[in-house]
C-alpha positions in Angstrom: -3.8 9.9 4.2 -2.8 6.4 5.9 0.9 6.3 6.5 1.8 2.6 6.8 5.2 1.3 8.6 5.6 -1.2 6.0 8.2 -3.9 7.5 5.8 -3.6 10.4 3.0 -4.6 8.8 4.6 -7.6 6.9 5.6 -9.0 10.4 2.4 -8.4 12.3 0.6 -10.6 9.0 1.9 -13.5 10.2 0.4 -13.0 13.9 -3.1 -12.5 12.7 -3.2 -14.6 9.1 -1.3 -17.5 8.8 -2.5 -17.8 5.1 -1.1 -14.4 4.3 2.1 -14.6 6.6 4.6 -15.3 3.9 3.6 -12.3 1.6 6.3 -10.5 -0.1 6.8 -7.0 0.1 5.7 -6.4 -3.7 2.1 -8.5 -3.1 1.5 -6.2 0.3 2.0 -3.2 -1.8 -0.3 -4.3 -4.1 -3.0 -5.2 -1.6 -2.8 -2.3 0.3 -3.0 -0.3 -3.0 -6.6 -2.0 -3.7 -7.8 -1.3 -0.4 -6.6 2.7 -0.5 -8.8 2.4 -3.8 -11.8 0.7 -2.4 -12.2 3.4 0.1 -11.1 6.1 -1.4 -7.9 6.9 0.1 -4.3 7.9 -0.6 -1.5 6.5 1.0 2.4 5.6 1.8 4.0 2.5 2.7 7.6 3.1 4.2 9.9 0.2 4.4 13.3 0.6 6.3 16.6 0.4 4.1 17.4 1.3 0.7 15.3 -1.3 -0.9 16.1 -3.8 -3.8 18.8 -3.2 -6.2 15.8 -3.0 -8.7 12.6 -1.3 -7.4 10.9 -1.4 -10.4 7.9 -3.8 -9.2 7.3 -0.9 -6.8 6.7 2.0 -9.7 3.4 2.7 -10.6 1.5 1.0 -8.0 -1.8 1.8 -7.9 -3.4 3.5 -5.5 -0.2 3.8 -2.9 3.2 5.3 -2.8 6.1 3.4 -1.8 9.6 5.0 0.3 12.2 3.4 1.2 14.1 5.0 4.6 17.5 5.2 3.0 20.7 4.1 4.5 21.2 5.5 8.7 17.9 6.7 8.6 14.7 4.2 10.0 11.5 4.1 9.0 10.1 5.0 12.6 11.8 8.4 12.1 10.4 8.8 8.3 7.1 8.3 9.6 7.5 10.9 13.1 8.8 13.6 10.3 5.7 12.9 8.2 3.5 13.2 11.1 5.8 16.5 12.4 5.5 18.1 8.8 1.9 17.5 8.5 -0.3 20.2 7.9 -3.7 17.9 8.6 -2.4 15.9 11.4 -6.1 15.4 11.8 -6.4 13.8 8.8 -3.7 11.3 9.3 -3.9 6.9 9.8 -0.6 6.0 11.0 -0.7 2.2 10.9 2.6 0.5 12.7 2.4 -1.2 16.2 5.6 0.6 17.0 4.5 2.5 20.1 6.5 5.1 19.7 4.8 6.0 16.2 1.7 5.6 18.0 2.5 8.2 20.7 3.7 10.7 18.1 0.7 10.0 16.1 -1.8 10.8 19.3 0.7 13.7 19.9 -0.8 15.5 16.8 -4.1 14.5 17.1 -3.4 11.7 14.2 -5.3 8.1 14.4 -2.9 5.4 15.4 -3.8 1.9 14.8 -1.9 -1.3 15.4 -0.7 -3.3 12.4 -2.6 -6.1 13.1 -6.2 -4.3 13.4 -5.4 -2.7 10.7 -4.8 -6.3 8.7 -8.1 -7.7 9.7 -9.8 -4.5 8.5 -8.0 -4.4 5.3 -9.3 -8.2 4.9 -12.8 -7.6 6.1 -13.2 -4.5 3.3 -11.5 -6.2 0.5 -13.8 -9.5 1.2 -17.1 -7.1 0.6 -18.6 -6.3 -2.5 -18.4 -3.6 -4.8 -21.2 -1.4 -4.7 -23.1 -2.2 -8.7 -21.9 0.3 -11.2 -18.5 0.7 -10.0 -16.9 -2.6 -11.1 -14.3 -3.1 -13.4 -15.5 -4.8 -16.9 -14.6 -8.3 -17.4 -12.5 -7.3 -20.5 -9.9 -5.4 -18.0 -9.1 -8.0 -16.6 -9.1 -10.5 -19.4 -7.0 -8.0 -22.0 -7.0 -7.9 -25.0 -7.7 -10.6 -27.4 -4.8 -11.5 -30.3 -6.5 -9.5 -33.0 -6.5 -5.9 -30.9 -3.4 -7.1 -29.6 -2.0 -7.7 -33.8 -3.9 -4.2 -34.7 -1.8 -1.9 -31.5 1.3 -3.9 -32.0 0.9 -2.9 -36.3 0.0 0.7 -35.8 2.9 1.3 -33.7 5.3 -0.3 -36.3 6.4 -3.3 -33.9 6.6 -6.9 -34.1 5.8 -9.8 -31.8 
């Protein structure tokens, strides 16, 4: 399981990628969310507050789970409660360059790396190829064409 300080993340970018340094939150979820999947991992991105009013664009991301702190609580204490709770701590990838996560990550035998090493490697893996045989079809990401897309939209009874 990677644990990733999300805010933390976003602002470390900018230090290492200065093509990538103006990423929304959204687009970093997303990102992250194809690299868990690439190497077969789960993970949660934590960002401090309450969020947007509408957090929609964070449902259903693949691949990752989003949190949002709350209001009077930080995401530096989410993540240390996460790590304290753990039954694997073994198993955990905190990624924040908060040294304070990093100590209570190394405190429980977790790995701790800093957001920015964590960035290039992210960039590195996603910038390989897929093995053969597990890429996605062309027609995934194409869709559908009009006449499937007249044929679903008629046998559920709605119109366009």
């Amino acid at each position: 399981m990677i644990i990733i300080d999300g805010y933390n993340l976003l602002y470390s970018i900018g230090n290492v990628d200065e093509e990538s340094e103006n990423i929304s939150d959204v687009a970093l979820c997303r990102i992250i969310g194809r690299y868990l999947k690439q190497i077969g991992q789960a993970g949660q991105i934590i960002f401090d507050g309450t969020g947007p009013r509408d957090t929609s664009a964070f449902d259903n991301m693949d691949g990752v789970e989003v949190f949002f702190a709350g209001y009077g609580t930080d995401t530096d204490t989410v993540i240390e409660n996460k790590i304290k709770a753990s039954t694997a701590p073994k198993r955990l990838i905190i990624v924040s360059s908060d040294r304070r996560l990093r100590k209570a990550a190394r405190a429980r035998s977790a790995t701790a790396k800093k957001s920015e090493d964590f960035w290039v490697e992210l960039q590195k893996q996603l910038s390989r190829k897929m093995p053969k045989g597990t890429r996605e079809p062309p027609a995934k990401s194409q869709g559908l064409s009009q006449s499937e897309t007249d044929q679903w939209l008629d046998f559920f009874g709605l119109e366009q």
